[in-house]
C-alpha positions as CSV (number, residue, x, y, z in Angstrom):
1,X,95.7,102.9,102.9
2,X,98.6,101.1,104.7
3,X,100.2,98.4,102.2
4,X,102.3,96.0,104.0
5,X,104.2,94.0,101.8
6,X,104.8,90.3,102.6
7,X,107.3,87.7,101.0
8,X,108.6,84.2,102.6
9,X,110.7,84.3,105.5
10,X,109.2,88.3,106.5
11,X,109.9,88.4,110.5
12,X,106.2,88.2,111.9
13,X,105.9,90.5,114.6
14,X,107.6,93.2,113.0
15,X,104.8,93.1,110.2
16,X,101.4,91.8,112.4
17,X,102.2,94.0,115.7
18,X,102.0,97.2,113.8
19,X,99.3,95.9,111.5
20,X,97.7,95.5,114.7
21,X,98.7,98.8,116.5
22,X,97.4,100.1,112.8
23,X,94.0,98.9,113.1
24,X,93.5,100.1,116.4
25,X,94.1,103.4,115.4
26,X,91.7,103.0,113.0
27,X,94.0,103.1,109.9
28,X,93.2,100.8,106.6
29,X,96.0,98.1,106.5
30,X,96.0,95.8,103.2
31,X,98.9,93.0,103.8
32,X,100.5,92.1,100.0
33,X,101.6,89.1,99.2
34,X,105.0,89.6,96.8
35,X,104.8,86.2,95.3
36,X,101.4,84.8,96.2
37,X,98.6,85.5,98.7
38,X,100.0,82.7,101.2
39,X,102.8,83.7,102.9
40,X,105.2,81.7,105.2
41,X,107.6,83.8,108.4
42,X,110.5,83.5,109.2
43,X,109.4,80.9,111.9
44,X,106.7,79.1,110.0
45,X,103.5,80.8,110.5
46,X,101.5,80.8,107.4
47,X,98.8,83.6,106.5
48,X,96.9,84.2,103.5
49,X,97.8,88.4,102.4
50,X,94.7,90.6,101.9
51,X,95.7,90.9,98.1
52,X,99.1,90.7,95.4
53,X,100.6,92.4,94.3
54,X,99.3,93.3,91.1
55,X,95.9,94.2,93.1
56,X,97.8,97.0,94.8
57,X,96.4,100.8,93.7
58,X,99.4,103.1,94.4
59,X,96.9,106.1,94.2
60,X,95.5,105.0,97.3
61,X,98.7,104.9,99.7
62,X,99.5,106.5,102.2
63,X,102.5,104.9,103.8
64,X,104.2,101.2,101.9
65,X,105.8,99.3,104.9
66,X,108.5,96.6,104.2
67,X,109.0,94.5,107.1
68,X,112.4,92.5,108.0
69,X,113.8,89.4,108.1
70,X,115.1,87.0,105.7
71,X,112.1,87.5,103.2
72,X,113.5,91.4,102.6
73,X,115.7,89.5,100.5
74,X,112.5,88.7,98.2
75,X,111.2,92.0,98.4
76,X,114.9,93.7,97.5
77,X,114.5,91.1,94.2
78,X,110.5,92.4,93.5
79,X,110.4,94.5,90.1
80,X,107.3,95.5,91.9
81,X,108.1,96.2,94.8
82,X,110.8,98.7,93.6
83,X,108.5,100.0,91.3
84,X,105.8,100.8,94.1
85,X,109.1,102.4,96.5
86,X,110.0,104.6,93.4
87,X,106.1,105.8,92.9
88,X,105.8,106.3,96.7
89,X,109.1,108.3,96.7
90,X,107.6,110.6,93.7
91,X,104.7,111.4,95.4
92,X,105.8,112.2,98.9
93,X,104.0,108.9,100.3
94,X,105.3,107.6,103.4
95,X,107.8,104.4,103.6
96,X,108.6,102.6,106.6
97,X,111.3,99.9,106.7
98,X,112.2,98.1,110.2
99,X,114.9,95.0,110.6
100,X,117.2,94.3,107.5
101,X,114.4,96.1,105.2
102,X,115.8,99.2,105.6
103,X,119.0,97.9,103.7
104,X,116.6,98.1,100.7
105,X,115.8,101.9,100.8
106,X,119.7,102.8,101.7
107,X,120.6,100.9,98.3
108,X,118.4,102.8,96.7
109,X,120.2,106.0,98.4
110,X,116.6,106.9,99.7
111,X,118.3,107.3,102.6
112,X,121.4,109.3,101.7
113,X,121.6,112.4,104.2
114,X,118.6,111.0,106.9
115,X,118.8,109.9,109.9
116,X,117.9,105.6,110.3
117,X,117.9,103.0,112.2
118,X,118.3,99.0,111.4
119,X,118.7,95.8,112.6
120,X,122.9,95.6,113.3
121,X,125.1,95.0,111.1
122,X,122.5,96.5,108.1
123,X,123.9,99.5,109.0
124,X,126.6,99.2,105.5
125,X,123.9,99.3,103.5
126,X,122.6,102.6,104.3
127,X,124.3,104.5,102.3
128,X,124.7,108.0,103.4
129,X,122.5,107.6,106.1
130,X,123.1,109.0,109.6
131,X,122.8,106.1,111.2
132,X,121.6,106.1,114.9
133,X,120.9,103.3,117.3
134,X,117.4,104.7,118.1
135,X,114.6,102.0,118.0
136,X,113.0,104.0,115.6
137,X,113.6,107.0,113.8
138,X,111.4,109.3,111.6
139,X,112.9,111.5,109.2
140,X,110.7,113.1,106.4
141,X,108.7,110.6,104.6
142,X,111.0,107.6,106.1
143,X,110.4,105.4,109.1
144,X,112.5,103.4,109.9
145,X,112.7,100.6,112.9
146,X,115.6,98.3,114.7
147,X,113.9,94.8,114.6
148,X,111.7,92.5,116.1
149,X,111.8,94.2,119.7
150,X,111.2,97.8,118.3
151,X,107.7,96.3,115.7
152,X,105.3,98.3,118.7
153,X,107.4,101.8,118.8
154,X,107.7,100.9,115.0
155,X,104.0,100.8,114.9
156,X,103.3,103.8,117.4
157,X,105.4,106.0,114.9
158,X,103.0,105.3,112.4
159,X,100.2,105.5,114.0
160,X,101.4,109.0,115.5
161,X,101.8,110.1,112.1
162,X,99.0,108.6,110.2
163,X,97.0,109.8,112.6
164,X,98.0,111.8,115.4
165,X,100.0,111.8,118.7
166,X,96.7,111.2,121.1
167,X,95.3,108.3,118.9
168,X,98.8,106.5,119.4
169,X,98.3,107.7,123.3
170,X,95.2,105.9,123.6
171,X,96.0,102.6,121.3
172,X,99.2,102.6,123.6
173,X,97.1,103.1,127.0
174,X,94.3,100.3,126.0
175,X,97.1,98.1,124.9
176,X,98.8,98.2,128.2
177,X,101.7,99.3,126.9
């Protein structure tokens, strides 16, 4: 299971393309809403999260994406979102970050001696990171993406991994992209 958390202000396409590029590939994707179950972007599109966060099952994930934009803010301040990053790092489960998010794993020093990538001028916050300008970049258990033009390579990554490299080949051939 794919948990994609969502919080006011979260930049759309960098969460619903690779939620998309997800379910093409077959993958289980539960959105989360951090505060409630309806959710507002960053430029005012409302939807209603599968499930809170309290309905999460941490024994059931295999990769906890944080999307960008201003609502990473929310989800730096989330008790339980923290508390989700720290069981996922425990238990060698996969975390993906794209846009400003990954500024929360490189406070964290999740990041400290990995390569990553994030949305410019992010890039002080990743602490000990190798930071490259790569649209995305996998290293161990971390995915991390640039922003909003990077959400399908973002989503590819994971898809590659979750799955495997031919299921993102197809997704990416019947997607036209």
């Amino acid at each position: 299971m794919v948990y994609v958390m969502l919080a006011d202000g979260f930049e759309e396409v960098e969460a619903i393309e690779p939620i998309d590029i997800l379910k093409r590939g077959g993958v289980d994707v539960t959105t989360v809403g951090v505060k409630s179950k309806t959710v507002t972007g960053a430029h005012g599109i409302e939807v209603t999260a599968d499930i809170e966060i309290n309905g999460v099952e941490p024994e059931k994930m295999e990769l906890l994406m944080l999307p960008g934009g201003i609502g990473h803010e929310i989800l730096d301040a989330s008790n339980d979102v923290h508390g989700l990053l720290n069981y996922a790092v425990a238990n060698r489960i996969y975390v993906s970050a794209i846009c400003a998010a990954p500024s929360i794993l490189g406070k964290k020093m999740l990041l400290e001696d990995k390569k990553a990538t994030c949305f410019p001028g992010y890039e002080k916050y990743l602490y000990g990171a190798d930071v490259k300008s790569d649209k995305v970049v996998v290293d161990g258990k971390f995915i991390t993406g640039k922003g909003a033009g990077a959400a399908a390579d973002f989503g590819f990554a994971m898809l590659g991994i979750l799955k495997d490299k031919e299921t993102a080949d197809r997704v990416k051939e019947t997607m036209q992209y």
